[in-house]
RODO-2510 file (C-alpha; in nm, 4 decimals, decimal comma):
residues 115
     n   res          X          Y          Z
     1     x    -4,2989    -1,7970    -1,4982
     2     x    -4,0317    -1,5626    -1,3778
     3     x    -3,6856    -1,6397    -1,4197
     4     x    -3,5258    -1,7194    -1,1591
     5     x    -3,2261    -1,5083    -1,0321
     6     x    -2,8295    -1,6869    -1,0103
     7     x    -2,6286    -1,6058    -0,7387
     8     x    -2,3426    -1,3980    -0,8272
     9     x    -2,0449    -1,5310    -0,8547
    10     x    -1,7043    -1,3500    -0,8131
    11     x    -1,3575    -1,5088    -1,0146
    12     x    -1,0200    -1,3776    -0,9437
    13     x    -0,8215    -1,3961    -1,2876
    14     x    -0,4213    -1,3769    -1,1918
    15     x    -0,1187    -1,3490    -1,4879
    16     x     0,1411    -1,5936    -1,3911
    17     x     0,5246    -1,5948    -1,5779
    18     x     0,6707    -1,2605    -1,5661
    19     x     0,5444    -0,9397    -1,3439
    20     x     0,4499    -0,6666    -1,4907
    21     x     0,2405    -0,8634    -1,7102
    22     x     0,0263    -0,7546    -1,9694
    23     x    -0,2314    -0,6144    -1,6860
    24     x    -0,1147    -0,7442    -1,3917
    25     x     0,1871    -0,5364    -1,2342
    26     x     0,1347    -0,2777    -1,4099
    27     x     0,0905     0,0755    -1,2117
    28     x    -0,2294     0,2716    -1,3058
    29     x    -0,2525     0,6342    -1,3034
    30     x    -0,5796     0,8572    -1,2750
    31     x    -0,7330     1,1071    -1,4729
    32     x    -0,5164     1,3907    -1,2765
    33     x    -0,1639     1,1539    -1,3966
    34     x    -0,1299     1,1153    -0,9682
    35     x    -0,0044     0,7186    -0,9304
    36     x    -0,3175     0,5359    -0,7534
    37     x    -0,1642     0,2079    -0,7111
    38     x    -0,0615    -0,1323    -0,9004
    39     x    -0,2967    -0,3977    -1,0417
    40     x    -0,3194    -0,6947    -0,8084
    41     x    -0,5703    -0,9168    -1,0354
    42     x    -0,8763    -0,8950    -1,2542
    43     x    -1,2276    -0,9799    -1,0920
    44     x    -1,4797    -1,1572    -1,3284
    45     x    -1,8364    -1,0682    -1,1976
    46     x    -2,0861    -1,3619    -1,3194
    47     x    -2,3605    -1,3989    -1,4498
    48     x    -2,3184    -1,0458    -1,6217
    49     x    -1,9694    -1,0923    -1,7156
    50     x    -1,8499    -0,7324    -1,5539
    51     x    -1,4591    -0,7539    -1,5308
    52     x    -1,2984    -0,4863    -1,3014
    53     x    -0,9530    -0,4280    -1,2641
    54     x    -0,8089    -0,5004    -0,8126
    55     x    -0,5917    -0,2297    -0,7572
    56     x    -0,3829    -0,2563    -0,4982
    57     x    -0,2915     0,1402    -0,3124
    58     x    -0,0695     0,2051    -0,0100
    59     x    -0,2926     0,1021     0,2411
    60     x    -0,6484     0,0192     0,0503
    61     x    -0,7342    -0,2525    -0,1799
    62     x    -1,0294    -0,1416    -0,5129
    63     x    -1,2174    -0,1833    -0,7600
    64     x    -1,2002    -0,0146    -1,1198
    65     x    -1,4215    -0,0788    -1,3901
    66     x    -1,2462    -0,2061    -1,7136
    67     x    -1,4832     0,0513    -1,8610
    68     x    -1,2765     0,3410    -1,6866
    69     x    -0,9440     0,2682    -1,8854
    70     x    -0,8542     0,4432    -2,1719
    71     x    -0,5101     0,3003    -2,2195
    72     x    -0,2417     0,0153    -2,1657
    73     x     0,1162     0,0530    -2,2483
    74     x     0,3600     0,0792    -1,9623
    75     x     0,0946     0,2016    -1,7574
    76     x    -0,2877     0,1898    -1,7403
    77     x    -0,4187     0,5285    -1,7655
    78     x    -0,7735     0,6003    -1,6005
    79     x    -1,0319     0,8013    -1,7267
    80     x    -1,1566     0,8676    -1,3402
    81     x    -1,0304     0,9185    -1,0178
    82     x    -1,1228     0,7789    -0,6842
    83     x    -1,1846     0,8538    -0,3555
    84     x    -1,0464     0,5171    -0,2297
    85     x    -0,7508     0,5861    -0,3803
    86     x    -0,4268     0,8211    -0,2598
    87     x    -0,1406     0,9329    -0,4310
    88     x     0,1647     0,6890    -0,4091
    89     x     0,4843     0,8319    -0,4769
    90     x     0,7417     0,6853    -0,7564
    91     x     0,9899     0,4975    -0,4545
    92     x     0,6512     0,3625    -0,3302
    93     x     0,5458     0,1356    -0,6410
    94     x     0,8483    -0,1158    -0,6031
    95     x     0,7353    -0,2288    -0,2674
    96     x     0,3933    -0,3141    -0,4233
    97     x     0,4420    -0,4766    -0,7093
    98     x     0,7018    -0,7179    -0,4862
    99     x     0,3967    -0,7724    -0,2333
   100     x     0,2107    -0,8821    -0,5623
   101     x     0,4608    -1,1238    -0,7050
   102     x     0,4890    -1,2612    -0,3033
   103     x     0,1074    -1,3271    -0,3003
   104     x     0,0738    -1,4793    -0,6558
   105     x     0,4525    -1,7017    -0,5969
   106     x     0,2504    -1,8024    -0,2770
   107     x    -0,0577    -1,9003    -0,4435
   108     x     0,1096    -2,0847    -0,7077
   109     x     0,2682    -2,2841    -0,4298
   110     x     0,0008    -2,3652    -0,2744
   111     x    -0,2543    -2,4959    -0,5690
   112     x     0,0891    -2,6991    -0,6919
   113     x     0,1707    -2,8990    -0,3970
   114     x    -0,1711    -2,9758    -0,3445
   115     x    -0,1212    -3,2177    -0,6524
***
């Protein structure tokens, strides 16, 4: 009998306490050291358990395969680049990483007063 397929499912993993976090916050930088954009959240991809980093650019919003990093420290450095992706200037990254503390402060909010 042939197995029968399970929808897939995808799971939006967010750091609370302090931003940058360990992932979350954090700018990433491509393979050519241009600034791409800041990590908004993980995505968990089930059932095959593919985790990708949401990076959030200037004016796009992508994906990057966990596989694609070759380092964390202050930054995550990429072992790719990508097309959906433009270079951000240093002034531009504060901005960003505010918008991301906004959106995870608001969903905080939200799943807390709903008790």
């Amino acid at each position: 009998m042939p197995k029968e397929s399970k929808p897939i499912e995808n799971i939006e993993l967010l750091e609370f306490g302090h931003i940058p976090g360990k992932i979350v916050g954090k700018v990433v930088i491509d393979s050519r050291s241009h600034i791409i954009g800041v990590v908004r959240s993980l995505m968990l991809t089930l059932p095959n358990a593919k985790l990708k980093l949401v990076v959030k650019g200037l004016n796009s919003e992508f994906f990057v395969p966990i596989e694609d990093i070759i380092g964390i420290g202050s930054v995550i450095q990429l072992s790719n680049t990508y097309k959906a992706a433009e270079p951000i200037d240093f002034n531009e990254i504060l901005p960003i990483i505010k918008e991301i503390k906004n959106e995870i402060s608001q969903f905080i909010k939200f799943y807390t007063q709903r008790g």
